[in-house]
N, C-alpha and C positions, 0 to 999 in steps of 0.2 A: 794446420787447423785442428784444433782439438775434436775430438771424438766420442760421443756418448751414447748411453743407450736410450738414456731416461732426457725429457727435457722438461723445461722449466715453466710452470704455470705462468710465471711474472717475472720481471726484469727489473733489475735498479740501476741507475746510474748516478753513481755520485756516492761516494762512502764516506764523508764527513759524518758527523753526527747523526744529524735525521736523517739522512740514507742509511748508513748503519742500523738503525732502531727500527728502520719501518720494514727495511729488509729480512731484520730476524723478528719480527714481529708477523709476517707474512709466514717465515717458516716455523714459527712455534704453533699456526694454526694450520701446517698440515700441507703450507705449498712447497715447491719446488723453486728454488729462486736463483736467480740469475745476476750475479753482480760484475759489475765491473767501474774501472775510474780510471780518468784519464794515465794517472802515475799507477802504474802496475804496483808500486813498492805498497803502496795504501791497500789495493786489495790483497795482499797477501798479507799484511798485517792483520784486516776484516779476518781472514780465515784462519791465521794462526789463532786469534781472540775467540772467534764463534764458529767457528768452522764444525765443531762436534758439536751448536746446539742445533740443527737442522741439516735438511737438504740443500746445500749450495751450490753452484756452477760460476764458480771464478772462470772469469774471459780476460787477456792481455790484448783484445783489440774488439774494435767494434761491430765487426764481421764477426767473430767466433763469437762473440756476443747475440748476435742477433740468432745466429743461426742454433745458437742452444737452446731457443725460444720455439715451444710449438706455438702452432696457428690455432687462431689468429693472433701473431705476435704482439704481446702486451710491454710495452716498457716505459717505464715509471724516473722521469727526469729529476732529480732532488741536489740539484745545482744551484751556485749564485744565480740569479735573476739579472737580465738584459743579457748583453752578448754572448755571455760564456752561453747558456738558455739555448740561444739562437745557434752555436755554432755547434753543439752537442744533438738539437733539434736536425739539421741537416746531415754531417754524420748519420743518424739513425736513419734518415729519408733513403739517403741511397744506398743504402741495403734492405730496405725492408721491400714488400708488397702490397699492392691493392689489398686494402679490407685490414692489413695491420695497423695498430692503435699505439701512438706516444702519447705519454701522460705527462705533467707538467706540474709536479707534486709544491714546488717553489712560491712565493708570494708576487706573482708576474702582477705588472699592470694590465686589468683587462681588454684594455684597446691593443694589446701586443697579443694577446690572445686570439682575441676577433681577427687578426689578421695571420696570425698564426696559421688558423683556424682556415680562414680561404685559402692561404697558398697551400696547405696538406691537401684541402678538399679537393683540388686541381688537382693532384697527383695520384689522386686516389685513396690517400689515409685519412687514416681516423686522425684528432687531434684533440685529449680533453683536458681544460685548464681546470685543476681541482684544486681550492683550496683544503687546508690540510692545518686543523688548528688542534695545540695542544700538548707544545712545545716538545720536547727531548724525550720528556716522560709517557706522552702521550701518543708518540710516535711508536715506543716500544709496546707501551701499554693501552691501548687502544683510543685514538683521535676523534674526533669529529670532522667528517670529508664532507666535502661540497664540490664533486664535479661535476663540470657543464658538458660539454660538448656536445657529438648528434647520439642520439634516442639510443639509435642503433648498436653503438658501442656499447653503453650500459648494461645490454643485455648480456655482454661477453663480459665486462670489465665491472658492473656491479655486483655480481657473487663474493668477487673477489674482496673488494673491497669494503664491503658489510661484514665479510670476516672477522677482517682484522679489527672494524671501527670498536669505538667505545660501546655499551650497551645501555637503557633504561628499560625495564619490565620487559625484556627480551628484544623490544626495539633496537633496530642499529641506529647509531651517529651519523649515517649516510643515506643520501640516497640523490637521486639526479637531481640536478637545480635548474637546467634549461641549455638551451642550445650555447654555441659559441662561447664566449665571455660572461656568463650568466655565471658560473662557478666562481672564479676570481673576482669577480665582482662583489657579490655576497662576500666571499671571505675578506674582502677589502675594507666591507662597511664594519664586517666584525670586529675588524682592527679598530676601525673607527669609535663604535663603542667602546671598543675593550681603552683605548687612551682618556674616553671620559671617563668612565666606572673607576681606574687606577687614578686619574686628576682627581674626581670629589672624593675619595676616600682618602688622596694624599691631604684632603683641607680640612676633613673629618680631623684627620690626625692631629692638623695645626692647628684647630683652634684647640682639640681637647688639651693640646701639649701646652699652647702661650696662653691660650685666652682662662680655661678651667685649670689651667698646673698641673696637669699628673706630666708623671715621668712615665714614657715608653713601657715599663714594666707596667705601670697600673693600665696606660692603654692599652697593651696587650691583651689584658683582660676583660676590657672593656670591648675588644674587636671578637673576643672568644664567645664571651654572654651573646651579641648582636649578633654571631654568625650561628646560635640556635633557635632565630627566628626568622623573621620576612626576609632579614637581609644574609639568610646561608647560603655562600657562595664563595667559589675558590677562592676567588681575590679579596674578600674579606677574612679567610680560613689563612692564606700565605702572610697576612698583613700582620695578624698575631703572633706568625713566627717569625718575621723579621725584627717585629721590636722588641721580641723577649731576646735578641742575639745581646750576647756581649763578648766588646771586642777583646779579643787573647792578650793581644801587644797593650791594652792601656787600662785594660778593664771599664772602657767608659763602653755604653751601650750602641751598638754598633752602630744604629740613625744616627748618632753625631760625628762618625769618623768617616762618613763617607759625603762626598762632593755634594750638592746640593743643583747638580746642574744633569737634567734628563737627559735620554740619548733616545733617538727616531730613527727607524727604517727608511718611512718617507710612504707606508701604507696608509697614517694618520694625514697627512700630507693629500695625498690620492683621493680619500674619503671625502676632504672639503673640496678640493680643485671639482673634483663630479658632484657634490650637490649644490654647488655654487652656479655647473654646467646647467642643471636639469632644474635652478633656482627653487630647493630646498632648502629653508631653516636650520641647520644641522649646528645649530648655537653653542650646546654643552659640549659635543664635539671641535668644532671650531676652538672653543676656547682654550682644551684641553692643549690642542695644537699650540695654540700661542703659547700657551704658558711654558710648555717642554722650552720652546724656540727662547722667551726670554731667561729661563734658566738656564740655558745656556749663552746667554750677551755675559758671560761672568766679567768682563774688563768694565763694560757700561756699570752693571750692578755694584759693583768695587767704589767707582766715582758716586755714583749717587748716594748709596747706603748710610744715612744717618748724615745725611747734606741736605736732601729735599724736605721743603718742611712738613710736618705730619697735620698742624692746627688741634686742637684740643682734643685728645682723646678719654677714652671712657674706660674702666678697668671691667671686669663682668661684675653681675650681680653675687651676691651671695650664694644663691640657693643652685651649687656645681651639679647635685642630683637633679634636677630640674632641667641645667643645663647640657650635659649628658643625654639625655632621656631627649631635648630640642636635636640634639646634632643629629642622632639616631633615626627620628624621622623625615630631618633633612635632607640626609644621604638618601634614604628611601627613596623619597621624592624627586631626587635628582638624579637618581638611575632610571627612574621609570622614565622619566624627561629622553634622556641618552638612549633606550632600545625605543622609543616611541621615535625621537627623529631618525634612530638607523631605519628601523620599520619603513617610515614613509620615505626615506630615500632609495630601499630598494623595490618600493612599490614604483617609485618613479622610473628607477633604471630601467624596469621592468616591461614599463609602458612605452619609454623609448624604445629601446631595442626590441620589443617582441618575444621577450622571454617566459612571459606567464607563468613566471616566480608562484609558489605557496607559499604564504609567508608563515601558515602555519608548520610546514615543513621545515620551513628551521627552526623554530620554534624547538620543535621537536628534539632536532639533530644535534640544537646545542645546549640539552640540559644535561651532556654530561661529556667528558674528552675534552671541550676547548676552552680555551680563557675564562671567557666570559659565561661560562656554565653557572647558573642560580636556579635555587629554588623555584623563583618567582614564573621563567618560565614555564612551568606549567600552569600558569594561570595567563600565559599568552598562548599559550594551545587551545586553552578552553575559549580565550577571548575570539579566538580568529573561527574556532568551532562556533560558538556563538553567533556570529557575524562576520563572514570571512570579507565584505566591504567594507566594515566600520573606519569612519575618514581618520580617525586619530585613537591608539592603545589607550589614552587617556577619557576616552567618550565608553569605555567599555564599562560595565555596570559594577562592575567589580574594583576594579582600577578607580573609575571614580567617589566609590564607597570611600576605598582607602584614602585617598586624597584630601577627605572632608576631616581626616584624621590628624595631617600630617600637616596641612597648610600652615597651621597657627604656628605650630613650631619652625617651619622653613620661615615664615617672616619674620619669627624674631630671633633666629641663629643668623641672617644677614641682616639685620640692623645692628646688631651685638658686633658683628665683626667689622661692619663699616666703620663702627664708633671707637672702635677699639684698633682699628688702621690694620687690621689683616688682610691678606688678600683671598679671595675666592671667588675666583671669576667663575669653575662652573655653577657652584649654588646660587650665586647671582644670575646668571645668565639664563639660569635654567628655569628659575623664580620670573625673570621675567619674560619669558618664553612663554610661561605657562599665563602668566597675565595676559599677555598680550593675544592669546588662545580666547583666553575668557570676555573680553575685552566688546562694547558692543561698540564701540568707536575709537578706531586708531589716527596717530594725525599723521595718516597716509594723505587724508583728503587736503592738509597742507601742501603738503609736498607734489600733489599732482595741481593744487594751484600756483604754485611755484614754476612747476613745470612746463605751463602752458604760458605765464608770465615770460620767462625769457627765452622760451622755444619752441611754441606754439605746439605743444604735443597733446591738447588737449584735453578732456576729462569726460567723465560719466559722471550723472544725475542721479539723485534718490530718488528724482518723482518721476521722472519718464526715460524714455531709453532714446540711445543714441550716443554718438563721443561732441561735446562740444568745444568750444572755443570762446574765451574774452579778449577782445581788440579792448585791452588793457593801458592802449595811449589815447588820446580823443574822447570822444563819448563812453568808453569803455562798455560797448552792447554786448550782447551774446548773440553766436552765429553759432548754426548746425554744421560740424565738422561733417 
């Protein structure tokens, strides 16, 4: 068993990438850290690479591991998700003790969490599922964390962790999200936005590229202008620099030499399966999901492409500064759509499970470190400060100022693109999302006459209360269900 004098404030297991970054990210702010991975050869590779920038405690098993850890032992999982998770999670079980804490640093589905979560509870450990947003960069350089677990941990494992996170006006990126599965969760829906916010800025892209002509270069520039206002934000800051790349081998601009067919974890995935559970809206999301998925049918897309018929299309108008200036607000519009349904789906997770989420608190946590880091969140800080019940980010007074701004151009960048046979399912979808919000009658009230028509499931009244019934063969009367 190895021998030391000094031991490790925190543990990592798992020296891939983001184990690597968030482990000397721990010891650049002054801990003591603990690594270890299943192939011995990888941590010793960590420590020949870093080993002189920090304090490290390389372990070749999971006992010498644990035992280089003071109390209460903290160690930080940063594995593939599902079984390898589970089988690394036990490993550390039966060496550790009562009151010691495994952290769950990975993109885990939160029901694996929750149950996670009970069987440690039984044994006596801590168990907290923290999401962890903020890619490679953000791991070494400091992330935006969201862990859940009990109260109690936080107080040993949140010091730590506000360390390393990202900062705004001295604020950390972290801070507790709620019991059990409340961490993972949240960082689930983040994912969830984060694949609309990259979908409607990839349609941004297509229409400015087919529908107004510019070539990649001029959009670059056009994502550069937009990212020094409403819409400043990483992922319109990275989109600039991907279409200013050109490719070495061809010299053609590097968006056209790469595949055209998206690739998913299954966290976007995750985000619709739970708000489809808890029968949330999450439409711009949703979409986003499909669209990745039909991007990928590339054999289907091969047969149909220029087989199906298109029926009369429309070229844009003239006036491309105009048109430019439409998309701009579209996008806008269509992100506020995307954190507005993530919002209200972790409002509902929330209420299910008992986790008494602040939604302001992410707010917070993620205007700086994770993906989907913007500007604009601060103006969902202030929204939730305003009105920490307000039913929908869209009803907030500010929010809906903006709106009064941006509407006229969202109608008529998806009419422009219907007519002219582009696709944009989130602007669309988003557009009518937001209609159908505003909307003083939807033909719901069909559909639940329909309902009670072939399955007698009855309906509710405008003028009095009660669920009724039409015996819709015979006399067709109304009975009080």
């Amino acid at each position: 068993m190895t021998t030391m004098t000094n031991l490790a404030q925190i543990g990592v297991v798992g020296l891939a990438v983001m184990g690597s970054n968030i482990a000397r990210n721990f010891a650049r702010h002054g801990h003591t850290v603990a690594v270890y991975n299943r192939s011995f050869s990888k941590t010793e590779a960590f420590m020949e690479s870093y080993g002189a920038d920090g304090s490290f405690l390389p372990s070749a098993t999971i006992e010498d591991f644990v035992a280089s850890l003071e109390r209460p032992r903290r160690a930080l999982i940063m594995v593939q998700a599902g079984a390898a998770t589970d089988a690394v999670i036990q490993q550390l079980a039966a060496a550790m003790e009562p009151g010691d804490i495994i952290i769950d640093g990975g993109n885990a589905l939160y029901t694996d969490t929750i149950r996670r979560e009970a069987e440690l509870r039984d044994r006596g450990l801590h168990f907290v599922g923290a999401g962890i947003s903020g890619g490679e960069e953000g791991a070494l350089n400091g992330p935006s964390i969201m862990p859940g677990g009990p109260a109690e941990s936080y107080e040993s494992l949140g010091p730590l962790l506000e360390s390393i996170a990202a900062q705004v006006d001295g604020v950390p990126c972290c801070t507790h999200i709620g019991s059990d599965g409340a961490g993972h969760f949240v960082k689930m829906v983040h994912n969830g936005i984060e694949y609309a916010d990259m979908q409607v800025i990839g349609e941004a892209y297509h229409l400015l590229r087919y529908a107004a002509g510019l070539t990649p270069l001029e959009i670059a520039e056009v994502f550069r202008e937009w990212n020094t206002g409403d819409l400043d934000s990483y992922l319109v800051e990275i989109t600039a620099e991907v279409l200013s790349q050109v490719d070495a081998a061809t010299g053609k601009p590097l968006i056209d030499v790469i595949v055209d067919a998206a690739g998913q974890k299954g966290t976007g995935r995750w985000t619709v399966k739970a708000a489809l559970d808890l029968g949330i809206p999450t439409t711009g999301i949703g979409e986003a999901v499909f669209a990745r998925a039909l991007s990928g049918a590339r054999a289907q897309r091969a047969a149909t492409a220029g087989v199906l018929p298109s029926g009369e299309l429309r070229e844009l108008a003239t006036d491309r500064t105009q048109f430019v200036a439409d998309v701009c607000r579209a996008l806008y519009a269509s992100k506020l759509v995307a954190y507005a349904q993530g919002f209200d789906e972790i409002r509902a997770g929330s209420e299910e499970h008992g986790w008494d989420i602040d939604p302001r608190d992410l707010a917070t946590i993620w205007r700086d470190g994770c993906i989907i880091r913007a500007k604009f969140l601060n103006r969902i800080v202030a929204a939730y400060d305003t009105n920490p019940a307000v039913e929908s980010l869209l009803l907030d007074p500010y929010f809906k100022h903006e709106l009064e701004g941006l509407i006229d151009s969202w109608r008529r960048v998806v009419i422009t693109a219907t007519a002219a046979g582009l696709p944009i399912p989130v602007f669309a979808s988003s557009l009518s999302y937001y209609d159908s919000l505003r909307a003083e009658r939807l033909p719901a009230a069909l559909i639940q006459g329909q309902r009670d028509y072939f399955g007698a499931h009855t309906y509710e009244r405008t003028d009095k209360p009660g669920h009724f019934h039409t015996l819709w063969s015979g006399d067709r009367s109304e009975v009080e269900a």
